[in-house]
C-alpha positions in Angstrom: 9.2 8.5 10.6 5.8 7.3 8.9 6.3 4.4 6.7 4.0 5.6 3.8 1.9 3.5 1.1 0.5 4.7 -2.2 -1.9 2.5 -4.0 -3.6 2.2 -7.7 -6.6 -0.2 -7.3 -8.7 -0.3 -10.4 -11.5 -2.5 -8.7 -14.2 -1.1 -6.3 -15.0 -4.3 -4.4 -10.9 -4.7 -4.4 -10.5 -1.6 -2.9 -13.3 -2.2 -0.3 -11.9 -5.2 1.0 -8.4 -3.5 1.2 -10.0 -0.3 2.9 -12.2 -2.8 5.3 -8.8 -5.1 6.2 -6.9 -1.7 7.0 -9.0 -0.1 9.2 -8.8 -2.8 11.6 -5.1 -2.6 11.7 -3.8 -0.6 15.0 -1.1 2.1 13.8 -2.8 2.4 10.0 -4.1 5.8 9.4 -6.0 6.2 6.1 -5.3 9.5 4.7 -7.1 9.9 1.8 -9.7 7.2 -0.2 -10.4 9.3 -3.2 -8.0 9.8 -6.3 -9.4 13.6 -6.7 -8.1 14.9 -3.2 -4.8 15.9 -3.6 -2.3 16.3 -0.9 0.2 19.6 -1.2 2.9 16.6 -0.7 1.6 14.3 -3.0 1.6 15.1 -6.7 0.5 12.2 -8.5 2.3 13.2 -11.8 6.1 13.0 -10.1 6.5 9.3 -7.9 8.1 10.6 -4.6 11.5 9.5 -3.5 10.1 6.2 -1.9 7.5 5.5 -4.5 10.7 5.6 -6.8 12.2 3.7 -4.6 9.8 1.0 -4.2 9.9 0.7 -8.4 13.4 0.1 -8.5 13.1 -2.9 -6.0 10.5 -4.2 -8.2 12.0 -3.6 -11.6 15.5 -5.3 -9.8 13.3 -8.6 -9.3 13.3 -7.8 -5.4 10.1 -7.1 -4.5 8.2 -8.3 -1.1 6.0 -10.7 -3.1 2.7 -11.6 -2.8 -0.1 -9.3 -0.7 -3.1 -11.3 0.6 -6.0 -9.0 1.8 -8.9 -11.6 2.0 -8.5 -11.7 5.7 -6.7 -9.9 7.9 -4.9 -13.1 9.5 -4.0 -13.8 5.2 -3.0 -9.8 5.3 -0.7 -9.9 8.9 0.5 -13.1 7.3 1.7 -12.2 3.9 3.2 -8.9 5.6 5.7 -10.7 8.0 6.7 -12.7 4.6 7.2 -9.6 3.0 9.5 -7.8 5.9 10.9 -11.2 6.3 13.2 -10.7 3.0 
């Protein structure tokens, strides 16, 4: 099973980086970049199960922390922190 990750990002040059840090990444596939293609799976309006899933965690003061993306060394790095917990 894919392990699936939805993101907001209201900055341009953020999301470059983020898109740039990802596509080096073996096993990342980048579905879709832009916020007007719409996946039959996907409706933006209702939060899947994991997307609800991941709120909860957050809202329960549980969440995997902090996400560095201005390398990928920061990125790997903050990642095994994060599936460390």
């Amino acid at each position: 099973m894919d392990n699936i990750l939805t993101l907001q990002i209201a900055s341009p040059s953020l999301k470059e980086q983020l898109m740039h840090v990802l596509s080096l990444m073996k096993g990342v596939r980048i579905v879709s970049t832009d916020a007007s293609t719409k996946n039959v799976a996907l409706d933006e309006d209702i939060p899947n199960a994991t997307t609800l899933a991941a709120m909860k965690e957050v809202e329960s003061g549980h969440d995997a922390g902090v996400v560095r993306v201005d390398s990928l060394e920061s990125f790997m790095a903050s990642m095994s922190k994060a599936t460390a917990f």
